[in-house]
C-alpha positions in Angstrom: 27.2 -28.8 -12.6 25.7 -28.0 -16.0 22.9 -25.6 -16.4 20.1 -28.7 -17.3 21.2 -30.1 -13.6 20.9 -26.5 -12.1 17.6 -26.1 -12.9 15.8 -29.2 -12.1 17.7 -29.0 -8.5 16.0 -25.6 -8.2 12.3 -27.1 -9.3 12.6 -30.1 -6.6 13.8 -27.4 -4.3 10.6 -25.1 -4.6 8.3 -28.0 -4.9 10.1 -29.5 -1.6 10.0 -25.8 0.2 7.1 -24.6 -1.0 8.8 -21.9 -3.3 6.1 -21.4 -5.7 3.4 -20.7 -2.3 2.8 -17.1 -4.1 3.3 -13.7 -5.6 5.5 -11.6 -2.5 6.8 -9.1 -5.3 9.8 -11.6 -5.4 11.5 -10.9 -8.9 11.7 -13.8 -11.2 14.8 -15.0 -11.9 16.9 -17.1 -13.0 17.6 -20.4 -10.6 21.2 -20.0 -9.3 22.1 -16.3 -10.1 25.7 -16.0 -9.9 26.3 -15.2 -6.4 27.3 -11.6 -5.6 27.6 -9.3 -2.2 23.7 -8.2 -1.0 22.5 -5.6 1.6 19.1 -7.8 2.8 16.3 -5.6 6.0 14.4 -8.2 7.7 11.3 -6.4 8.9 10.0 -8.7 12.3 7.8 -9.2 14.7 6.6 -11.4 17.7 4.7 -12.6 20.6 1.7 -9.9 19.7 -0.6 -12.2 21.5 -3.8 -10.8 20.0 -3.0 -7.4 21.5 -4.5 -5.5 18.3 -5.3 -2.5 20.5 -2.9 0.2 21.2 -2.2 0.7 24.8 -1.3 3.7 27.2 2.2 3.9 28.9 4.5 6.2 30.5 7.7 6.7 29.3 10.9 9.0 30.4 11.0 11.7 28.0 13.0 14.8 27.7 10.8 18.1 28.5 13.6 20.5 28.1 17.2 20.7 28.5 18.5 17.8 30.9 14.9 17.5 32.2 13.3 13.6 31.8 10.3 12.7 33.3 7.4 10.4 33.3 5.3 11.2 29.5 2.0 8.9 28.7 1.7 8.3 25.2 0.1 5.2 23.3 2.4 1.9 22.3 2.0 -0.7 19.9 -1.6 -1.6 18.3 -1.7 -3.5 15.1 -2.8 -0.6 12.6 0.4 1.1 13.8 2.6 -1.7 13.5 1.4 -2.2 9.7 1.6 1.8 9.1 5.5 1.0 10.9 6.4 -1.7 8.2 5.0 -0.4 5.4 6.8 2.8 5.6 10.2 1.1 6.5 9.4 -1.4 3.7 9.6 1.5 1.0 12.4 2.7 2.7 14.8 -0.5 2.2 15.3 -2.5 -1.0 15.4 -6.5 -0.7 12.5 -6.7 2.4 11.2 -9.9 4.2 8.7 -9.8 6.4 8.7 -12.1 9.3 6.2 -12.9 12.3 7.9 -15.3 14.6 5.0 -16.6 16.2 2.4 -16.7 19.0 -0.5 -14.6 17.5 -2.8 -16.6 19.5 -4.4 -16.0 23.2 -3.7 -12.8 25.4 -6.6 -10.5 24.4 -10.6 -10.7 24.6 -10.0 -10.5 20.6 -9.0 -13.7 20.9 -11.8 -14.7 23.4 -14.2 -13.8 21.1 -12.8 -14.5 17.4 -10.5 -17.6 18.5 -7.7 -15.9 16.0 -9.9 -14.2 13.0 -8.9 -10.7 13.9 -5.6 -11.6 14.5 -5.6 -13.1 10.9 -7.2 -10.7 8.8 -4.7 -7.8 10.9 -1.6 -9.8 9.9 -3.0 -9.8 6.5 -2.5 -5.5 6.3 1.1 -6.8 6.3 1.5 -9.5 4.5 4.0 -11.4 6.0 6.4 -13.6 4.0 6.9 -16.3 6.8 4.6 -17.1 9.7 6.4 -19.1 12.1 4.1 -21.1 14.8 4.8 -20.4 18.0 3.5 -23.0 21.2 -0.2 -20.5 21.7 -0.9 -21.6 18.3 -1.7 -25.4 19.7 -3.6 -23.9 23.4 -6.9 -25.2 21.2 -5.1 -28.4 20.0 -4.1 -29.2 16.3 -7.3 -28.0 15.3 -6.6 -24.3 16.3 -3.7 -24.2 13.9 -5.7 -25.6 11.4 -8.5 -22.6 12.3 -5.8 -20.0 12.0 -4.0 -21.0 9.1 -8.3 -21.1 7.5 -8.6 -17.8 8.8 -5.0 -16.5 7.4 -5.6 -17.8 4.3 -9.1 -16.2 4.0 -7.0 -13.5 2.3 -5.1 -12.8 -1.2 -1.7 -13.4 1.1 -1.4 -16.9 1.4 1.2 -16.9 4.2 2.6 -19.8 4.9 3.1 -21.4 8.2 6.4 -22.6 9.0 8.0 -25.3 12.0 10.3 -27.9 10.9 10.2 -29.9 13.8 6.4 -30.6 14.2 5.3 -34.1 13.2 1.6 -33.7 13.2 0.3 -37.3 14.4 -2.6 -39.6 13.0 -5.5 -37.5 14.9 -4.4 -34.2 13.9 -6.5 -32.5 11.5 -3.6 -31.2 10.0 -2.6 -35.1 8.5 -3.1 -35.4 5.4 -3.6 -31.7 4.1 -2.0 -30.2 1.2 0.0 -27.3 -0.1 -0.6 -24.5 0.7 -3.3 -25.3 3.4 -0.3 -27.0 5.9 2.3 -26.0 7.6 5.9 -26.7 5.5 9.2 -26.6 6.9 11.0 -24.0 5.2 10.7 -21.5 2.3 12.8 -20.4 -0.4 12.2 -16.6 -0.8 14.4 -14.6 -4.0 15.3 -11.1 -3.3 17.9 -9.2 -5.9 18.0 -12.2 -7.5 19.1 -14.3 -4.8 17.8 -17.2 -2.8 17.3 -17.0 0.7 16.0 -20.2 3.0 14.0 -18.9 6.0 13.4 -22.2 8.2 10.5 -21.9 10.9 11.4 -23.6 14.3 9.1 -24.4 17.7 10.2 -24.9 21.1 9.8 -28.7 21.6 9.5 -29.5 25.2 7.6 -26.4 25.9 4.3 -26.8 23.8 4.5 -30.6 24.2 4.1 -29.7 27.8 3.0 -26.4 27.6 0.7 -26.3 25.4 -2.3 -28.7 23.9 -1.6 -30.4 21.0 -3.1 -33.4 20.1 -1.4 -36.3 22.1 -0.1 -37.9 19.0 1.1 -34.6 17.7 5.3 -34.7 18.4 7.7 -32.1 18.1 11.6 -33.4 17.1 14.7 -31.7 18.5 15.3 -28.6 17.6 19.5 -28.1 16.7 19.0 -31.7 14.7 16.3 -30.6 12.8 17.6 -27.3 12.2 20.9 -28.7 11.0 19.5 -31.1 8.6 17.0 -28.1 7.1 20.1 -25.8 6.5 22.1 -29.1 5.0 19.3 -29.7 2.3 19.5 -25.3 1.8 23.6 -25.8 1.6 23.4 -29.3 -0.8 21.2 -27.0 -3.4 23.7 -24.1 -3.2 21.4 -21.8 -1.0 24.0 -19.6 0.8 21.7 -16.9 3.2 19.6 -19.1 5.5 17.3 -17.4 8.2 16.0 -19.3 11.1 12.7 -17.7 12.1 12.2 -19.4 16.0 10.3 -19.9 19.0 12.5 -21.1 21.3 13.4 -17.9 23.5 15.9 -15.6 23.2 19.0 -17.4 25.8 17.9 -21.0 23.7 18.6 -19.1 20.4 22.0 -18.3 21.6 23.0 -22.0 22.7 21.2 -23.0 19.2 23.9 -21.4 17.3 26.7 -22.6 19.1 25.3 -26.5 18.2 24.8 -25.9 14.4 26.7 -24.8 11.5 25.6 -22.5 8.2 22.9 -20.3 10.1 23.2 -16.7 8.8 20.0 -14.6 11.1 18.0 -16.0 14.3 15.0 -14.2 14.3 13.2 -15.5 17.6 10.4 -15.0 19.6 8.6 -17.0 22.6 11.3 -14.8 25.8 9.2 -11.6 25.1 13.2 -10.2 24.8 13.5 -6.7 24.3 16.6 -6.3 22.4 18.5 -3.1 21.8 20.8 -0.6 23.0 22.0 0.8 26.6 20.4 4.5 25.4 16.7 2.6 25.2 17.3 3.4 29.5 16.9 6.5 29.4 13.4 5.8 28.3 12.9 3.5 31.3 13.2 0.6 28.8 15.3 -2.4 29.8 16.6 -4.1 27.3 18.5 -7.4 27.9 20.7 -8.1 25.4 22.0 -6.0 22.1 20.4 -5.8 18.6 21.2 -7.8 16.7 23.0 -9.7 18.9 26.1 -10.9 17.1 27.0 -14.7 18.1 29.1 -17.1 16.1 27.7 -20.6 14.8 30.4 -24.2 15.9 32.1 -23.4 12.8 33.3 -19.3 14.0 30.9 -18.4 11.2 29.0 -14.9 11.9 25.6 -15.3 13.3 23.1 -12.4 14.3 20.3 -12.7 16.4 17.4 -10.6 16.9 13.7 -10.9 18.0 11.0 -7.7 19.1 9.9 -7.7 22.4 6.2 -8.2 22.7 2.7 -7.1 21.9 3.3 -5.5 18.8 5.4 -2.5 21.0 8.6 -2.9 18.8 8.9 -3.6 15.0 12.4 -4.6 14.1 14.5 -3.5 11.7 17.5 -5.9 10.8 19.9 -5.0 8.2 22.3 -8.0 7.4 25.3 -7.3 4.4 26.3 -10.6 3.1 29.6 -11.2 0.9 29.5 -12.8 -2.3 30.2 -16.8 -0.7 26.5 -15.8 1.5 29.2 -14.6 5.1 27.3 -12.2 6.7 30.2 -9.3 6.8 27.7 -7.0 9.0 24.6 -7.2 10.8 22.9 -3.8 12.7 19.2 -2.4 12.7 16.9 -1.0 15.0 14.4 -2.2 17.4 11.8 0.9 16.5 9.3 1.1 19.7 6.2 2.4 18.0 4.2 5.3 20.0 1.7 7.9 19.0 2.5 11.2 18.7 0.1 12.6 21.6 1.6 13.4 25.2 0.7 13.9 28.4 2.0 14.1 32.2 0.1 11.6 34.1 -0.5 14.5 36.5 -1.4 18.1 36.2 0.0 20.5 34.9 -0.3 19.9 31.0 2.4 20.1 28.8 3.3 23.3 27.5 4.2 23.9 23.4 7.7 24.0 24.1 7.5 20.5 26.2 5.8 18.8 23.5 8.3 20.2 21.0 11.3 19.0 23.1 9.8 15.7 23.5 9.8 15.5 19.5 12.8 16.7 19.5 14.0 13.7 22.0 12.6 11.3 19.9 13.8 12.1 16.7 17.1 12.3 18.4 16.7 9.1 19.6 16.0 7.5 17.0 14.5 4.5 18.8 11.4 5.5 19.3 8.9 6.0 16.4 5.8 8.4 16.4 3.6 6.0 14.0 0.2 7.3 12.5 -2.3 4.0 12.4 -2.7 2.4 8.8 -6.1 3.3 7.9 -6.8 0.2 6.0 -6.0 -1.8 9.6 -8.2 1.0 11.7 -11.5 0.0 9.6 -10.6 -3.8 9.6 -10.5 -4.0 13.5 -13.3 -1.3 14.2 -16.1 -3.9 14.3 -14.0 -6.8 16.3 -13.5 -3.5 19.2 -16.7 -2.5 19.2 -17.9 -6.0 20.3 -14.6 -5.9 22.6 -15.2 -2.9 23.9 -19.0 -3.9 24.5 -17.8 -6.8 26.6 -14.6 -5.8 28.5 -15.6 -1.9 29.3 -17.4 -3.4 32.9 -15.6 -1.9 35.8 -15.4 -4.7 38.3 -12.9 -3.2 41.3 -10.0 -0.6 41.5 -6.7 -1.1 42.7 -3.9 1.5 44.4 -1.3 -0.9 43.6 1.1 -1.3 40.8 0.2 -5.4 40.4 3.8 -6.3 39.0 4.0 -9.0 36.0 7.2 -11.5 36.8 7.3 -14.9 36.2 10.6 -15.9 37.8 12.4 -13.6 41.0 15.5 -12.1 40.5 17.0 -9.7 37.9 18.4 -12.7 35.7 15.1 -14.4 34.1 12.4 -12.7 32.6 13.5 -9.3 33.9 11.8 -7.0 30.9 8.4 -8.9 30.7 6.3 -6.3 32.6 4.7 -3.4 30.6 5.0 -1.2 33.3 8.6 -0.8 32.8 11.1 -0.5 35.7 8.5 0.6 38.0 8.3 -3.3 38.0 11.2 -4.7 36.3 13.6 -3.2 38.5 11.5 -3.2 41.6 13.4 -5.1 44.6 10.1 -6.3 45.9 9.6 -8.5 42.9 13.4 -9.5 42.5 13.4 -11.0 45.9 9.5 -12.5 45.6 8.1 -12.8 42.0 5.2 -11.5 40.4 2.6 -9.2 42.4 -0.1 -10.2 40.3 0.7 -14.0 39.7 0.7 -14.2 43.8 -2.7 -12.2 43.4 -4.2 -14.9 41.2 -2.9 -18.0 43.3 -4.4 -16.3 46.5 -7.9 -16.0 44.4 -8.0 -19.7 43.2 -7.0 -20.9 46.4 -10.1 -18.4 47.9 -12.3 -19.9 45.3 -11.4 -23.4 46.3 -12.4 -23.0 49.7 -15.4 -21.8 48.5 -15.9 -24.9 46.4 -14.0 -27.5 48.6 -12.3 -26.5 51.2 -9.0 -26.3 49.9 -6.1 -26.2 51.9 -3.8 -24.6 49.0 -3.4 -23.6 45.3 -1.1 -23.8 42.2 -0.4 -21.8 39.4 2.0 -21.9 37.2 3.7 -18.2 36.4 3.4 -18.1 32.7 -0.4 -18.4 32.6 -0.5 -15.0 34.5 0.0 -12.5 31.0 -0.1 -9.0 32.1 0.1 -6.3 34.5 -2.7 -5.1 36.6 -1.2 -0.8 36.6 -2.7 1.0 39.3 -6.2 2.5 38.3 -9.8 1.0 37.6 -10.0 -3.0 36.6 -12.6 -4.1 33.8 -14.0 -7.3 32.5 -11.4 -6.8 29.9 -8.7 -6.8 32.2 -9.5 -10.2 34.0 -9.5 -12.0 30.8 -6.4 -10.2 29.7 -4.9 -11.6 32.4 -6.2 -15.1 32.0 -7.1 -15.8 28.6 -6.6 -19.4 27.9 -9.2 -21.8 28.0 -8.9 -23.4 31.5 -10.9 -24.2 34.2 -10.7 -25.2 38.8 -9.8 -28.7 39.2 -9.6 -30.4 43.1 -7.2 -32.8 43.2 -6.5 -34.5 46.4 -2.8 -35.0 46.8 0.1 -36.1 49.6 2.5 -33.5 50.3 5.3 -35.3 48.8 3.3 -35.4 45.1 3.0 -31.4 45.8 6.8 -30.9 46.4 7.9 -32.9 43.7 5.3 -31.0 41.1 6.8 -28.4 42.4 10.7 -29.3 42.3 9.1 -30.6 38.6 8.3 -27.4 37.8 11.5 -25.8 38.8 13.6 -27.8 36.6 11.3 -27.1 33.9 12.9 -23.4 34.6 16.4 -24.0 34.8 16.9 -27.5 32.7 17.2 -27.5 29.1 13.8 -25.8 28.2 14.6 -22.5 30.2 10.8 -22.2 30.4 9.8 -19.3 32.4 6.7 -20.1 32.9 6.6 -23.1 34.7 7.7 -21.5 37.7 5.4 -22.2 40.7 2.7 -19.5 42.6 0.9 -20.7 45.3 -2.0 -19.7 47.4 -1.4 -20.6 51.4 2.1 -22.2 50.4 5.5 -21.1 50.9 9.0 -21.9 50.7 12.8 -21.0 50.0 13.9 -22.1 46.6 17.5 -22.4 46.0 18.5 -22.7 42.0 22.2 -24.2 42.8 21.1 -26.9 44.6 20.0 -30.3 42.8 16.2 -31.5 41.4 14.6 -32.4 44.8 16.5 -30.5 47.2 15.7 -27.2 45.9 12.9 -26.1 47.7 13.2 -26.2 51.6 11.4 -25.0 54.6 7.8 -25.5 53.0 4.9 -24.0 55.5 1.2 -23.8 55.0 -0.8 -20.8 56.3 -3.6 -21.7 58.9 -6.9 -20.2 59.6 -5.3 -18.0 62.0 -3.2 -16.7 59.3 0.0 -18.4 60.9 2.4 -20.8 58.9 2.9 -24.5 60.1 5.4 -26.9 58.9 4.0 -28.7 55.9 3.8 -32.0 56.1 5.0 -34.8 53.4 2.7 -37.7 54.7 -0.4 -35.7 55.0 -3.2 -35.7 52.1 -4.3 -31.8 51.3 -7.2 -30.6 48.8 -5.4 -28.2 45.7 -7.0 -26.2 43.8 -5.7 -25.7 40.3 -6.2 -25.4 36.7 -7.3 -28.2 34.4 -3.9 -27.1 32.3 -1.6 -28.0 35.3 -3.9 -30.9 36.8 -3.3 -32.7 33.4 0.9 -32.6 34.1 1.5 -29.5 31.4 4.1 -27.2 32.0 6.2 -29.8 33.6 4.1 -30.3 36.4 3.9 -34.2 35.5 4.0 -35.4 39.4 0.0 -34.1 39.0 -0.6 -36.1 36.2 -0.8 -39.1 37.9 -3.5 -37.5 40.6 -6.6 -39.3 39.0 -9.5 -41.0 39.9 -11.5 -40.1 42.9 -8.9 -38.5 44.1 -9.3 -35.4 40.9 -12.5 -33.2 40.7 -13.1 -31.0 38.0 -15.1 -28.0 39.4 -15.8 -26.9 36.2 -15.5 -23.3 36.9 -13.5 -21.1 34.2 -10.6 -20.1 35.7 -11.0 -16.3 34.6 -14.5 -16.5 35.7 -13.1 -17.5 39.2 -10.7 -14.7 39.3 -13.8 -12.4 38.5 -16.1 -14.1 41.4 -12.9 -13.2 43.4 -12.8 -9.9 42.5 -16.5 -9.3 42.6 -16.7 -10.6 46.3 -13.6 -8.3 47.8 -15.3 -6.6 50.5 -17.1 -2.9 50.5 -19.2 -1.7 47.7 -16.3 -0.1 46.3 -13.7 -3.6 45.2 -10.5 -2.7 46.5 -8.0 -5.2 45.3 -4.4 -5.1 46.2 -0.7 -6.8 46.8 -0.7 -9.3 49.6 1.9 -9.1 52.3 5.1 -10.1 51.7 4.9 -13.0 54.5 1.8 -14.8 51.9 4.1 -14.9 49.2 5.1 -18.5 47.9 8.8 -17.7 47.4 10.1 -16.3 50.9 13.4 -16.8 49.6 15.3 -16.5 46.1 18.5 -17.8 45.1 19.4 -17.7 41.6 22.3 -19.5 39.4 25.4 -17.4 39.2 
């Protein structure tokens, strides 16, 4: 190929991947340096979900010779996570900078700034890629369209990446140009080298899952991944990155399907990723960073991704060979703290404790005590205080650790909870599922008496988002833990449309999706769920509570009153069988669903609000049998 052909491969290559989006400190080069062995850090995060605030935790931390126990100190916030990859970034040569997605919804930042602060916050780092993850569509097309406004408000100019979105005729998105749209892939030059970072979005999940507009598609993902790294390979692109939000077991198939991938950074499993010694901490970690995997062709492969909520910046280190074969891949998933400790209980830490706890951590060297980027501090100071204003209401208390799982068992979902192994190991939730999602059923199905008499309720587990830790519960809190924008809906259906919404829902968690979060809670409902059996036959032995507080056989041919969420009525999340529930036979209360939650809470008996786990006999899932 002469040098005349070279070059004007390279200019339809930037134009095509939106090369020239703008200044990253990229050197400039030459097109097509010759190619030569490289040493590249991929600085990553995920998943932060609007959590800008730092937040309290307890880890196990050393006191003193072959003494752990539990230590509170702060985790994650945004200032710290920019402070975290600004510092690392000095420290390597040849950085990118990569947010995998879902920025949007988890927070009353979002509530109240519908993505600004999360914006202007990711604009203290100045991300190279922004991949879009399924809670950028919760507000249809036209909250992507908001966000990418308010990201590039700034002098940044992020792009937003997803390969396999095919924004339809309704979409305000249609019709846009570069920069201000989302582009499937970017060419980025480091050491004078060209590296193609593609951005991918789980398909079936936000089609389902989320609310794009109805003509809005999403293609498949290893197809459109393979013909993105084809048009990298054909233009002699050697290191490709595929920045994902597809979960962290769906990256690992992905890679077995395609050829030429180098790096998976992911996102959307909330998969904390690093090694056995992060237990001592009481961290849980379910799989190895990087995890090293092997494409169809045997060619090297590393995946990585960074938990959740802006807890763990990652640090990936990938050594390529001169052909672009990645030779090595290692790194660190740095969990960012504070540097202040405290027992939970009296008596306070000595000197010499708090020494040997810096001394553990340095150690360690997992854990990273992370001073705040001042520049990020002032920029969020205004959103809190409005926060702050709104969420600081103390509503009820609880004794009770309210436990965050989506799915039972140890296999799926197992490291989702912020509370650790308190609740990610806790046998109680293994054998039932999430304290707190069961919580929220038992309120909507409370509320729907209330309203209509309802006989039973469903909600889907991945629209519960956090914890409940034992301790006082704000205004804050109840929209933490329902932030999306949903509201009651009656619907008036047989007993054979609830089971099959239901056995719906379960495939949606062990089909080809793997989503999570379709799996079913239920006020007044419950059943034995067997994974190994087939679609239809996996729930058995369904029984509805009666006013006596007894359980009666539930009956197929009779017509009950549901209460639900206007997410789920509308056959998202795989619950299609509800979809069809129209007519007459729907009501929309009206009532938002974290304002019903709050009504809930606000009418628990005594002047003091007591909330707490129900007994184990009012939980949905009796019965738990996973897939080998």
């Amino acid at each position: 190929m002469n040098r005349t052909t070279q070059v004007l491969i390279f200019f339809l290559a930037a134009m095509s991947f939106g090369c020239g989006r703008r200044d990253s400190g990229q050197q400039s080069v030459e097109p097509f340096a010759a190619s030569r062995p490289m040493e590249l850090t991929l600085l990553h995060i995920n998943d932060h979900h609007s959590h800008l605030d730092a937040e309290k935790t307890t880890l196990q931390l050393a006191t003193g010779p072959g003494k752990r126990e539990p230590i509170e100190v702060e985790r994650g916030g945004f200032p710290r996570v920019t402070a975290a990859i600004k510092d690392l970034g000095k420290k390597n040569a040849h950085v990118i900078k990569i947010h995998s997605g879902d920025a949007s919804t988890g927070d009353l930042y979002y509530t109240l700034t519908e993505g600004k602060a999360d914006a202007e916050l990711m604009n203290t780092v100045c991300f190279d890629t922004f991949n879009l993850g399924n809670h950028e569509f919760d507000n249809t097309d036209a909250g992507v369209k908001k966000f990418l406004e308010f990201l590039h408000a700034g002098d940044c100019q992020t792009p937003l990446l997803s390969a396999n979105v095919r924004f339809g005729p309704s979409s305000p998105m249609t019709g846009t140009v570069v920069p201000e749209t989302v582009v499937p892939s970017v060419v980025i030059e480091r050491d004078g080298q060209k590296i193609g970072v593609i951005g991918l979005i789980v398909a079936g999940k936000t089609k389902n899952s989320s609310r794009p507009n109805s003509d809005t598609t999403f293609l498949d993902e290893a197809a459109t991944a393979q013909a993105e790294i084809d048009r990298f390979r054909a233009l002699g692109i050697n290191k490709i990155i595929l920045s994902t939000h597809i979960g962290y077991q769906a990256d690992q198939a992905l890679v077995k399907k395609i050829s030429g991938v180098d790096v998976v950074v992911g996102a959307d499993s909330h998969s904390l990723l690093g090694p056995e010694a992060l237990q001592q901490y009481g961290l849980s970690p379910e799989g190895p960073y990087p995890t090293r995997s092997t494409d169809k062709d045997g060619k090297p492969v590393c995946i990585v991704q960074a938990w959740q909520y802006g807890y763990v910046v990652g640090e990936t280190k990938v050594n390529f060979d001169r052909e672009g074969t990645v030779i090595h891949c290692g790194g660190t998933p740095w969990v960012v703290i504070g540097d202040t400790f405290s027992r939970p209980e009296a008596p306070e830490l000595t000197s010499e404790e708090t020494a040997a706890i810096r001394a553990d951590i340095a150690a360690g060297q997992l854990l990273r005590s992370t001073v705040p980027d001042q520049e990020a501090v002032a920029l969020l100071a205004p959103y809190k205080k409005e926060k702050d204003a709104l969420g600081a209401k103390v509503v009820a208390t609880t004794r009770d650790n309210l436990c965050l799982r989506r799915v039972p068992g140890s296999q799926r979902d197992a490291s989702r909870s912020t509370q650790g192994d308190v609740c990610n190991k806790n046998e109680a939730v293994n054998r039932h599922g999430g304290d707190i999602q069961q919580v929220i059923a038992e309120a909507f199905l409370q509320q729907g008496k209330t309203y209509f008499q309802a006989d039973l309720s469903i909600q889907n587990g991945g629209g519960v988002r956090i914890d409940i830790p034992a301790g006082k519960i704000t205004v804050g809190d109840i929209y933490k833990v329902l932030p999306f924008k949903n509201t009651l809906v009656q619907l008036n259906a047989t007993g054979t449309e609830i089971k099959a919404a239901l056995e719906d829902a379960v495939e949606g968690v062990v089909g080809p999706a793997l989503n999570t979060g379709c799996y079913p809670y239920t006020g007044g409902l419950r059943w034995n769920l067997d994974l190994n059996k087939p679609k239809g036959s996996r729930l058995s032995k369904l029984e509805l509570r009666a006013a006596d507080g007894s359980y009666q056989p539930f009956a197929l041919n009779q017509t009950y009153k549901v209460a639900t969420i206007s997410f789920l009525a509308d056959g998202n999340d795989s619950y299609t069988a509800l979809k069809n529930i129209t007519g007459e036979r729907r009501v929309d209360v009206g009532l938002d669903y974290a304002e019903a939650f709050l009504q809930y809470v606000e009418n628990l008996p005594g002047a003091s609000k007591v909330l707490t786990k129900l007994p184990v006999k009012d939980y949905s899932t009796q019965v738990f049998v996973d897939t080998p």
